[in-house]
N, C-alpha and C positions, 0 to 999 in steps of 0.2 A: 502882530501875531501873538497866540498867547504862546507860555514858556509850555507848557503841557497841555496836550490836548485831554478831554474826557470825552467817552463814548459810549454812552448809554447801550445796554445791553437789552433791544426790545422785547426778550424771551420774557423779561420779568412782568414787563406790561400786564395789563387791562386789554386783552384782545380784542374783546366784547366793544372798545372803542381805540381800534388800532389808529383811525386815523387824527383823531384829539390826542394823543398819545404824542403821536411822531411830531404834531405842531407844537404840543408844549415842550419837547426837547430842544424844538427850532427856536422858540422863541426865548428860551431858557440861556442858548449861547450853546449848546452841544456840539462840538465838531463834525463828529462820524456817527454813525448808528451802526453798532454791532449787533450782526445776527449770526447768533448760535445756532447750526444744522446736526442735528444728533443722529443719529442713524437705526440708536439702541442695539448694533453691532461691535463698534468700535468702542462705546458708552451705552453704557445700560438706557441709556434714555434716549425716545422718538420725540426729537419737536419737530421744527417746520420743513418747507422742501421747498422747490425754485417759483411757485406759486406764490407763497407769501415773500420770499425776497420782491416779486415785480408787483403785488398789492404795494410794498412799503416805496417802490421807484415811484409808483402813480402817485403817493403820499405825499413825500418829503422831496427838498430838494438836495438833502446831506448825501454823503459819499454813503454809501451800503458797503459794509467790512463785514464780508462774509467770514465764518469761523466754521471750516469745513470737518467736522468729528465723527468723519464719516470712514469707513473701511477700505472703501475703491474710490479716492477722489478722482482720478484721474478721468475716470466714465461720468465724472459730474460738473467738471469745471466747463464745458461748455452751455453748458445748460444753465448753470446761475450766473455765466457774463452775460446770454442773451436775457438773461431776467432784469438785468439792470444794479448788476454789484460792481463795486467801483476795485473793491478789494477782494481777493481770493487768499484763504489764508491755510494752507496744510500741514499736517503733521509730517515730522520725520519717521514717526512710528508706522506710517500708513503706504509712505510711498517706493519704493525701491528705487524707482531712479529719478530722484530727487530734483539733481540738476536738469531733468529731460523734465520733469511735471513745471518747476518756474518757469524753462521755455514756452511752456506751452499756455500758462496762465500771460504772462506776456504776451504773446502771439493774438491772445484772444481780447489786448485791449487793456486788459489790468493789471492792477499793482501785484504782488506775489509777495505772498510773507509763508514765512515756517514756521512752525511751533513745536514744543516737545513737553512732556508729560513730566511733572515732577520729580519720578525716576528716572526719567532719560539724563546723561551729564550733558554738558552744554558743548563736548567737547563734540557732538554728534553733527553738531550742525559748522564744525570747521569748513569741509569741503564746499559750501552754499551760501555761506558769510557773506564774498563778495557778490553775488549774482542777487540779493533779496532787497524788497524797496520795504518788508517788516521783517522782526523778529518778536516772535510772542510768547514768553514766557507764563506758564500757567503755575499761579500761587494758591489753587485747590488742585485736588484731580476733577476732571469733567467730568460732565456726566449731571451734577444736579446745582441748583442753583441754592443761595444761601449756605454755601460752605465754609468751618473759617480759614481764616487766613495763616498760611503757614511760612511763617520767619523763618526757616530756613530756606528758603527761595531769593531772600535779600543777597545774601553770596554768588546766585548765581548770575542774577541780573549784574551784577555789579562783574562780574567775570565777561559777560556779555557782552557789556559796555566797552569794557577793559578791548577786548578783541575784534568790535566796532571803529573803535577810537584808532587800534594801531594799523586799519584798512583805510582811515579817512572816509570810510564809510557814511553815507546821510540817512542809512537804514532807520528806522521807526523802531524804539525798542518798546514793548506795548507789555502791561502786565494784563491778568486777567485773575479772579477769583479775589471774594474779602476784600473787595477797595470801599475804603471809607476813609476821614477826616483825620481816624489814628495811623491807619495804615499806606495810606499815598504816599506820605511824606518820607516813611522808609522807603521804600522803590524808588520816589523821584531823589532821594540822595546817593543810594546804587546807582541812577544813571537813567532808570526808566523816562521815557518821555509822553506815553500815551497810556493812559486808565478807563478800561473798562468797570463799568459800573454796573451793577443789577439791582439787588432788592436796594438799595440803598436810595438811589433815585428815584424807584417808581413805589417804596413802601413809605419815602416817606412823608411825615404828617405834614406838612406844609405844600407837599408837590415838589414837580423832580427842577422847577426854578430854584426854591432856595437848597435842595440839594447839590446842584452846580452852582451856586453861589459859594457853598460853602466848602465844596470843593476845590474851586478857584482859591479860595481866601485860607487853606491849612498849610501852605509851604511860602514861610518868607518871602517876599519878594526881594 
Protein backbone atom coordinates (compact mmCIF):
# COMPACT_ATOMS: atom_id res chain seq x y z
CA UNK A 1 0.00 0.00 0.00
CA UNK A 2 1.26 3.26 -0.69
CA UNK A 3 2.26 5.70 2.43
CA UNK A 4 -0.22 8.55 0.95
CA UNK A 5 -2.81 8.20 -1.24
CA UNK A 6 -3.32 10.93 -4.38
CA UNK A 7 -6.71 11.84 -5.71
CA UNK A 8 -7.09 13.47 -8.69
CA UNK A 9 -9.52 16.11 -8.70
CA UNK A 10 -11.65 15.38 -12.15
CA UNK A 11 -13.31 18.92 -12.12
CA UNK A 12 -9.89 19.95 -13.55
CA UNK A 13 -10.06 17.47 -16.45
CA UNK A 14 -10.77 17.67 -20.14
CA UNK A 15 -14.58 16.88 -20.11
CA UNK A 16 -14.80 16.87 -23.69
CA UNK A 17 -12.73 13.31 -23.06
CA UNK A 18 -14.03 12.35 -19.58
CA UNK A 19 -13.60 9.04 -20.18
CA UNK A 20 -9.63 8.86 -21.47
CA UNK A 21 -9.30 11.17 -18.45
CA UNK A 22 -10.33 8.75 -15.66
CA UNK A 23 -8.31 5.68 -17.61
CA UNK A 24 -5.20 7.74 -17.58
CA UNK A 25 -5.58 8.49 -13.81
CA UNK A 26 -6.07 4.54 -13.57
CA UNK A 27 -3.31 3.71 -15.31
CA UNK A 28 -1.09 6.47 -13.68
CA UNK A 29 -1.56 4.49 -10.04
CA UNK A 30 -4.35 7.30 -8.76
CA UNK A 31 -6.13 5.83 -5.62
CA UNK A 32 -9.51 7.71 -5.54
CA UNK A 33 -11.08 10.16 -7.85
CA UNK A 34 -12.27 13.28 -6.31
CA UNK A 35 -15.31 15.00 -7.39
CA UNK A 36 -15.96 18.47 -6.55
CA UNK A 37 -20.06 19.25 -6.35
CA UNK A 38 -20.48 23.05 -6.20
CA UNK A 39 -23.78 24.39 -5.92
CA UNK A 40 -22.76 28.22 -6.63
CA UNK A 41 -24.79 28.53 -3.16
CA UNK A 42 -22.68 27.51 -0.62
CA UNK A 43 -19.57 28.43 -3.40
CA UNK A 44 -19.91 30.84 -5.83
CA UNK A 45 -19.26 28.12 -8.41
CA UNK A 46 -21.88 25.54 -10.33
CA UNK A 47 -19.96 22.17 -11.38
CA UNK A 48 -21.34 18.97 -11.66
CA UNK A 49 -24.45 16.92 -10.17
CA UNK A 50 -25.23 13.17 -9.50
CA UNK A 51 -25.34 12.67 -13.28
CA UNK A 52 -21.66 13.01 -13.84
CA UNK A 53 -20.73 11.22 -10.49
CA UNK A 54 -22.53 7.84 -12.31
CA UNK A 55 -20.99 8.83 -15.98
CA UNK A 56 -17.48 8.54 -13.94
CA UNK A 57 -18.92 4.89 -11.94
CA UNK A 58 -19.58 3.51 -15.65
CA UNK A 59 -15.80 4.88 -16.24
CA UNK A 60 -13.44 3.96 -13.82
CA UNK A 61 -13.22 1.27 -11.45
CA UNK A 62 -11.64 3.96 -8.55
CA UNK A 63 -13.57 4.82 -5.40
CA UNK A 64 -15.70 8.23 -6.36
CA UNK A 65 -14.88 10.87 -3.26
CA UNK A 66 -17.47 12.81 -3.53
CA UNK A 67 -16.81 16.50 -2.05
CA UNK A 68 -20.35 17.81 -1.32
CA UNK A 69 -19.99 22.18 -1.33
CA UNK A 70 -23.24 22.15 -1.43
CA UNK A 71 -25.97 24.17 0.95
CA UNK A 72 -28.57 21.39 1.80
CA UNK A 73 -26.43 18.13 1.75
CA UNK A 74 -28.51 16.30 3.50
CA UNK A 75 -31.49 16.36 0.54
CA UNK A 76 -28.44 15.18 -1.68
CA UNK A 77 -26.64 12.29 -0.05
CA UNK A 78 -29.04 9.81 -1.34
CA UNK A 79 -28.88 10.68 -4.57
CA UNK A 80 -25.03 10.60 -5.19
CA UNK A 81 -24.69 7.01 -3.13
CA UNK A 82 -27.22 5.64 -5.85
CA UNK A 83 -24.96 7.38 -8.48
CA UNK A 84 -22.22 5.23 -7.50
CA UNK A 85 -19.86 7.42 -4.91
CA UNK A 86 -17.99 5.35 -2.67
CA UNK A 87 -17.33 8.51 -0.53
CA UNK A 88 -19.60 11.33 0.81
CA UNK A 89 -17.86 14.12 2.11
CA UNK A 90 -19.68 17.38 4.10
CA UNK A 91 -19.08 20.38 5.57
CA UNK A 92 -19.46 21.29 9.14
CA UNK A 93 -20.56 24.81 7.89
CA UNK A 94 -23.55 23.17 6.02
CA UNK A 95 -25.10 20.74 8.26
CA UNK A 96 -26.70 21.14 11.64
CA UNK A 97 -26.81 18.09 12.87
CA UNK A 98 -23.76 16.62 11.92
CA UNK A 99 -23.54 13.51 13.85
CA UNK A 100 -27.38 12.57 12.35
CA UNK A 101 -25.92 13.57 8.38
CA UNK A 102 -22.74 10.68 9.08
CA UNK A 103 -25.38 8.36 10.19
CA UNK A 104 -27.15 8.67 7.39
CA UNK A 105 -24.12 8.78 4.77
CA UNK A 106 -23.37 5.34 6.49
CA UNK A 107 -26.70 3.95 6.26
CA UNK A 108 -26.52 4.62 2.72
CA UNK A 109 -23.44 2.35 1.99
CA UNK A 110 -20.59 4.94 2.28
CA UNK A 111 -17.67 6.28 3.75
CA UNK A 112 -18.61 9.85 5.53
CA UNK A 113 -15.95 12.30 5.82
CA UNK A 114 -16.36 16.23 7.15
CA UNK A 115 -14.68 19.03 6.10
CA UNK A 116 -14.54 22.80 7.18
CA UNK A 117 -13.61 26.03 5.39
CA UNK A 118 -10.34 27.65 6.20
CA UNK A 119 -12.02 29.83 8.84
CA UNK A 120 -13.78 27.26 10.48
CA UNK A 121 -11.01 26.22 13.79
CA UNK A 122 -10.69 22.60 13.77
CA UNK A 123 -11.94 22.56 17.00
CA UNK A 124 -15.45 22.44 15.16
CA UNK A 125 -15.34 19.19 14.33
CA UNK A 126 -14.45 17.83 18.07
CA UNK A 127 -18.02 16.38 18.70
CA UNK A 128 -17.70 14.08 14.93
CA UNK A 129 -13.90 12.99 15.23
CA UNK A 130 -14.83 9.77 16.46
CA UNK A 131 -17.87 8.73 14.19
CA UNK A 132 -15.85 9.94 10.59
CA UNK A 133 -13.91 7.22 8.13
CA UNK A 134 -12.38 11.33 6.47
CA UNK A 135 -11.43 14.47 7.69
CA UNK A 136 -10.82 17.12 4.98
CA UNK A 137 -9.06 19.93 5.40
CA UNK A 138 -9.26 22.67 2.84
CA UNK A 139 -5.85 24.66 2.04
CA UNK A 140 -7.74 27.21 -0.49
CA UNK A 141 -11.26 28.44 0.17
CA UNK A 142 -13.68 26.62 -2.43
CA UNK A 143 -15.17 27.52 -4.71
CA UNK A 144 -12.60 27.76 -7.68
CA UNK A 145 -9.96 25.75 -8.82
CA UNK A 146 -6.12 26.92 -9.26
CA UNK A 147 -5.98 28.74 -5.99
CA UNK A 148 -2.78 29.08 -3.97
CA UNK A 149 -1.89 27.32 -1.39
CA UNK A 150 -2.24 28.70 2.15
CA UNK A 151 0.62 27.74 4.86
CA UNK A 152 -1.29 28.61 7.41
CA UNK A 153 -3.52 25.53 7.19
CA UNK A 154 -0.10 23.24 8.04
CA UNK A 155 -1.04 24.03 11.90
CA UNK A 156 -4.24 22.87 11.44
CA UNK A 157 -3.88 19.63 9.82
CA UNK A 158 -1.19 18.90 12.16
CA UNK A 159 -3.68 19.73 15.26
CA UNK A 160 -6.01 17.39 13.25
CA UNK A 161 -3.71 14.61 13.43
CA UNK A 162 -2.69 15.51 16.79
CA UNK A 163 -6.72 14.80 17.86
CA UNK A 164 -6.94 11.73 15.38
CA UNK A 165 -4.00 10.17 16.90
CA UNK A 166 -5.22 10.54 20.63
CA UNK A 167 -8.84 8.58 19.44
CA UNK A 168 -6.75 5.82 17.87
CA UNK A 169 -8.57 6.90 15.07
CA UNK A 170 -7.88 5.22 11.26
CA UNK A 171 -9.88 8.34 9.91
CA UNK A 172 -8.39 9.56 6.35
CA UNK A 173 -6.84 12.98 7.05
CA UNK A 174 -7.29 14.36 3.24
CA UNK A 175 -5.98 17.96 2.18
CA UNK A 176 -7.42 19.64 -0.66
CA UNK A 177 -6.39 22.98 -2.50
CA UNK A 178 -2.57 24.01 -4.02
CA UNK A 179 -1.17 20.35 -3.77
CA UNK A 180 1.85 20.09 -5.68
CA UNK A 181 5.69 18.55 -5.39
CA UNK A 182 6.52 21.85 -2.90
CA UNK A 183 3.62 21.77 -1.09
CA UNK A 184 2.49 17.82 -0.23
CA UNK A 185 5.43 17.44 1.62
CA UNK A 186 4.34 20.18 4.13
CA UNK A 187 0.88 18.39 4.85
CA UNK A 188 2.22 14.98 4.75
CA UNK A 189 4.75 16.18 7.68
CA UNK A 190 1.51 17.69 9.72
CA UNK A 191 0.21 14.30 9.33
CA UNK A 192 -2.01 14.65 6.18
CA UNK A 193 -2.38 11.32 4.51
CA UNK A 194 -4.57 11.68 1.29
CA UNK A 195 -3.88 14.68 -1.52
CA UNK A 196 -6.14 15.88 -3.71
CA UNK A 197 -4.78 17.16 -6.86
CA UNK A 198 -6.37 19.43 -9.70
CA UNK A 199 -4.54 21.58 -12.20
CA UNK A 200 -1.40 20.05 -11.44
CA UNK A 201 -2.22 16.58 -12.68
CA UNK A 202 -4.51 17.27 -15.55
CA UNK A 203 -2.37 20.79 -16.61
CA UNK A 204 0.37 19.18 -16.62
CA UNK A 205 2.78 18.98 -19.70
CA UNK A 206 3.78 15.33 -19.61
CA UNK A 207 0.13 13.96 -18.43
CA UNK A 208 -1.28 13.37 -15.16
CA UNK A 209 1.14 9.80 -15.22
CA UNK A 210 4.34 11.66 -14.61
CA UNK A 211 2.34 14.13 -12.45
CA UNK A 212 1.53 11.10 -9.96
CA UNK A 213 4.87 10.03 -10.53
CA UNK A 214 6.27 12.76 -9.23
CA UNK A 215 3.99 13.14 -6.72
CA UNK A 216 4.72 9.65 -5.29
CA UNK A 217 8.57 10.46 -5.59
CA UNK A 218 8.53 14.40 -3.29
CA UNK A 219 8.37 12.94 0.32
CA UNK A 220 11.31 10.72 1.49
CA UNK A 221 10.63 7.45 1.76
Amino acid sequence: MNPYLITPSIIASDFTRLGEELAACESAGADWIHVDVMDGHFVPTITVGPLFVEACRRATKLPLDAHLMVTNPDQQLEVFAKAGADRLTVHVETCPNLTQTIERIKSLGCKAGVTLNPSTPASALDAVLPLVDLVLVMSVNPGYSGQKFMPEMIGKVAEIRNKLNALRSQAFLQVDGGMAIDTLPLMHSAGANVFVVGNFAFKHPLGVGEAVRLLRGCVPA
